[in-house]
Backbone as CSV, one residue per row, in Angstrom:
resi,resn,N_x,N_y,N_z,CA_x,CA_y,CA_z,C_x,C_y,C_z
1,UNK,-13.172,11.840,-14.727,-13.095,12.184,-13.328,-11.896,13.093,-13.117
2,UNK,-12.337,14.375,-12.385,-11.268,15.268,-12.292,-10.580,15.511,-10.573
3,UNK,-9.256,14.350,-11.064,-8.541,14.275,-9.540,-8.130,15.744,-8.639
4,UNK,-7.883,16.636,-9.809,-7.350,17.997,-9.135,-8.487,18.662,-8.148
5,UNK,-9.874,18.409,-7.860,-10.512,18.515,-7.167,-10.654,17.364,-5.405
6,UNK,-9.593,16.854,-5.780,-9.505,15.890,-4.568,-8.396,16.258,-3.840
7,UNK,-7.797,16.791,-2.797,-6.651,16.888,-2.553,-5.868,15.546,-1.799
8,UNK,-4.471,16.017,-1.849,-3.569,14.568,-2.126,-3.695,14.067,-0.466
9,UNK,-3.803,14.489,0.574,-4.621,13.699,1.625,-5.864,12.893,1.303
10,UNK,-6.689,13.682,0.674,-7.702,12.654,0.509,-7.215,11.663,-0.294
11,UNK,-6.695,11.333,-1.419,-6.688,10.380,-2.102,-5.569,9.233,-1.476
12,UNK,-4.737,9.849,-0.505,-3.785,8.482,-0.317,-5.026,8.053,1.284
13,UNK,-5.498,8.699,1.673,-6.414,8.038,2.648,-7.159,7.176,1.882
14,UNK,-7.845,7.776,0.866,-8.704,6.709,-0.059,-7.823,5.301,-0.630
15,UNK,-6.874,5.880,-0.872,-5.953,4.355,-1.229,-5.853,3.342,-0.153
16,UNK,-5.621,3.807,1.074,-5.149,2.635,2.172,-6.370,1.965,2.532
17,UNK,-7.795,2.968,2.830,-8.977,2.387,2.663,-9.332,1.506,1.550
18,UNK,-9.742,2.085,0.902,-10.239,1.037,-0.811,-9.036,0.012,-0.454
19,UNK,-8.028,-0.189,-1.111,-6.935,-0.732,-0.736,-7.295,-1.919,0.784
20,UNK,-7.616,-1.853,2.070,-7.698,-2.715,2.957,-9.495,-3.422,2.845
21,UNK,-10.090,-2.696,2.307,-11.081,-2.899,2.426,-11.136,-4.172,1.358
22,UNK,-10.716,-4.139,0.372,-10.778,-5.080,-0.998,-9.558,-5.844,-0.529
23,UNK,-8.810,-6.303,0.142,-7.987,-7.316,1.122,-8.897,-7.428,2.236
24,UNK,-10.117,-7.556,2.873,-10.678,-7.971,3.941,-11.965,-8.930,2.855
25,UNK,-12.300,-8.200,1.874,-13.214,-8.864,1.082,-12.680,-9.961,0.489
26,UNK,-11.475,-9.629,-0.095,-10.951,-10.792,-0.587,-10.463,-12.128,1.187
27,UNK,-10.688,-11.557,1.782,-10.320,-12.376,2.875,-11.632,-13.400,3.659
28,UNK,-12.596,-12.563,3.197,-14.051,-13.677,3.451,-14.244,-14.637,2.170
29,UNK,-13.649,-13.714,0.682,-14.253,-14.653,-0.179,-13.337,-15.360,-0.617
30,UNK,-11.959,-15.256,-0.382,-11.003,-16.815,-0.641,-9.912,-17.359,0.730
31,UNK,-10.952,-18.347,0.975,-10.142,-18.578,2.535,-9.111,-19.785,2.098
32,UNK,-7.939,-19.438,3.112,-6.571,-20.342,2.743,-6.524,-21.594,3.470
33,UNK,-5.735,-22.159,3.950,-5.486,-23.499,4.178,-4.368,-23.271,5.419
34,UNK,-3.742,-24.466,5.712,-2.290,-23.979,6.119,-1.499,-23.760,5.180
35,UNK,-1.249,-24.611,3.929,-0.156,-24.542,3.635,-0.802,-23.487,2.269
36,UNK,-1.585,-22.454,1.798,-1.894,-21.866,1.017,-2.276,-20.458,2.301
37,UNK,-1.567,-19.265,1.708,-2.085,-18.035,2.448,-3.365,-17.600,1.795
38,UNK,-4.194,-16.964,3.264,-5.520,-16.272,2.707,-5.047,-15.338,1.154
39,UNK,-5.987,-15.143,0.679,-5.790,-14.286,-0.317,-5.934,-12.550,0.276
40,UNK,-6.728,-12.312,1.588,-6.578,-11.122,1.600,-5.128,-10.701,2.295
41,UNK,-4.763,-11.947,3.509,-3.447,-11.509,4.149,-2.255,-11.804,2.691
42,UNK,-2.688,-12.262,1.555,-1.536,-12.006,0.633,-1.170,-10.724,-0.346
43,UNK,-2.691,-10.155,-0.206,-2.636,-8.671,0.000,-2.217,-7.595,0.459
44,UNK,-2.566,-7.887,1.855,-1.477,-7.007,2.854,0.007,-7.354,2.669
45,UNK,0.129,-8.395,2.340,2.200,-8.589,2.075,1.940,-7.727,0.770
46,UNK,1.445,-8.188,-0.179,1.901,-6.909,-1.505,1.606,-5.549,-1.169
47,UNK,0.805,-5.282,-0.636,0.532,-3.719,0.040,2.005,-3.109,0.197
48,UNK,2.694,-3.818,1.255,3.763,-3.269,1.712,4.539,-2.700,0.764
49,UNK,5.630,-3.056,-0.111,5.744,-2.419,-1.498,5.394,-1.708,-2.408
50,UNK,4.063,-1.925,-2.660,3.181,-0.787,-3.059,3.154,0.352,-2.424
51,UNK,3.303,0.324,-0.992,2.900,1.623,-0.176,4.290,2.258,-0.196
52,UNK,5.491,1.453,0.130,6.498,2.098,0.434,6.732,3.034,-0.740
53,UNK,6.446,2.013,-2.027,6.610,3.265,-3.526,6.090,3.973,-2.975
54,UNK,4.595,4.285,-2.819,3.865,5.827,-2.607,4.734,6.724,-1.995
55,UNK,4.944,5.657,-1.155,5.600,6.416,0.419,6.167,7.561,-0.330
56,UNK,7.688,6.957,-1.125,9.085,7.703,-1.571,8.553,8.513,-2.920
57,UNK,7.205,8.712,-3.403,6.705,9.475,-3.936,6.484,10.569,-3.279
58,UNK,5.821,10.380,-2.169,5.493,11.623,-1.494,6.650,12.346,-0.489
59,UNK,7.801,11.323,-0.548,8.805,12.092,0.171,9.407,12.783,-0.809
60,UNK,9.842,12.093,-1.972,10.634,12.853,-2.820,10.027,14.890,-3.656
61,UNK,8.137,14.258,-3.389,7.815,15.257,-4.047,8.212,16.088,-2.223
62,UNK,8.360,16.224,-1.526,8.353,17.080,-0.058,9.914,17.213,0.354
63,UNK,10.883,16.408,-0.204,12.028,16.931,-0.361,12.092,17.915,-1.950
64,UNK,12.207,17.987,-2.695,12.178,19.154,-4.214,11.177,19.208,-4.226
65,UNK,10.143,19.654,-4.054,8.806,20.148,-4.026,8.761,21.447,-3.807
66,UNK,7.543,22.037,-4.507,7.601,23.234,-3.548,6.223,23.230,-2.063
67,UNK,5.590,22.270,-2.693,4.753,21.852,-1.685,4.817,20.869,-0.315
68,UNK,3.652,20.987,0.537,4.093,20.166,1.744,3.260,18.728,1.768
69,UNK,4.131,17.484,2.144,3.355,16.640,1.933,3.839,16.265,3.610
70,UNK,3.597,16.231,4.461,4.090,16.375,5.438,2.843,15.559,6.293
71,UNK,1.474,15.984,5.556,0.670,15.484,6.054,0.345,13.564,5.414
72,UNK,0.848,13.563,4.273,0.517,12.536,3.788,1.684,11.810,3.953
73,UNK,2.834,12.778,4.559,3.384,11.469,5.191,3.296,10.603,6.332
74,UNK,2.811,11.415,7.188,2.015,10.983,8.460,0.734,10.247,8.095
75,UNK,0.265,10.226,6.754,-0.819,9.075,7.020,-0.385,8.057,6.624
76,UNK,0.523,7.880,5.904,1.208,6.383,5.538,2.191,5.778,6.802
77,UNK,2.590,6.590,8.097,3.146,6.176,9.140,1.770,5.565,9.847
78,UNK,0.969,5.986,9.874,-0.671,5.205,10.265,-0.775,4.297,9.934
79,UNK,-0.941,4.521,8.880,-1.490,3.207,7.611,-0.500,2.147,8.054
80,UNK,0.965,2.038,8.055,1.921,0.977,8.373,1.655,0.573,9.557
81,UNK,1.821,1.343,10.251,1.228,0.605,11.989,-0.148,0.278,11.855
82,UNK,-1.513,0.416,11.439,-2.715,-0.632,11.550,-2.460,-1.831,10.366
83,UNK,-1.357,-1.471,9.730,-0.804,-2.692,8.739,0.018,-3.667,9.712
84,UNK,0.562,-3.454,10.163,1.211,-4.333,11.654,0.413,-4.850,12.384
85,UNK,-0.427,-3.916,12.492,-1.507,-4.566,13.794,-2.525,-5.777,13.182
86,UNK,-3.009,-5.334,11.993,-3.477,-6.331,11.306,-2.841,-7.842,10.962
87,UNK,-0.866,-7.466,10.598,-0.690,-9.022,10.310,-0.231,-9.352,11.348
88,UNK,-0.284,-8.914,13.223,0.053,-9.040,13.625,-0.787,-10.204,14.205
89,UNK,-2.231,-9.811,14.689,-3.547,-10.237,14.639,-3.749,-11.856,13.780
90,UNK,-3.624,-11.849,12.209,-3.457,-12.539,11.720,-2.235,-13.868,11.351
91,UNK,-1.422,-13.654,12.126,-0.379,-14.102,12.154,-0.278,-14.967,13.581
92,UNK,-1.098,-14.878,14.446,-1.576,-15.614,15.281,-2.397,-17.225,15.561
């Protein structure tokens, strides 16, 4: 599979998708308890870390870069706020 035909918007959109989508699945198919978290909201907590790496990937390549990631940084400012809204929702 040849990624250089995907550009890097598409693929970090595809990450937060694929990515929430397989934490909602995992959230019908292993349900928690009280004292055990769902498995998909334990997802979304590891997400966070995961994403922030991306994040400082795509800042660092847009600070010494010669390219603009400007846009993909604005989709990971998205992505964090419906990530809020979600454990916000769930956290209820």
């Amino acid at each position: 599979m040849n990624l250089n035909r995907f550009s890097k918007e598409h693929i970090t959109i595809a990450f937060y998708i694929i990515y929430i989508t397989i934490s909602g699945v995992c959230f019908e198919l292993f349900p928690g308890d009280a004292k055990n978290p769902n498995m998909g909201v334990l997802l979304i907590y590891v997400m966070i870390p995961i994403s922030l790496i991306y994040f400082m990937y795509h800042l660092i390549k847009q600070l010494y870069g010669t390219t603009s990631y400007a846009k993909c940084l604005m989709i990971h400012g998205v992505a964090w706020l419906s990530i809020a809204v979600i454990l916000s929702v769930f956290s209820k």
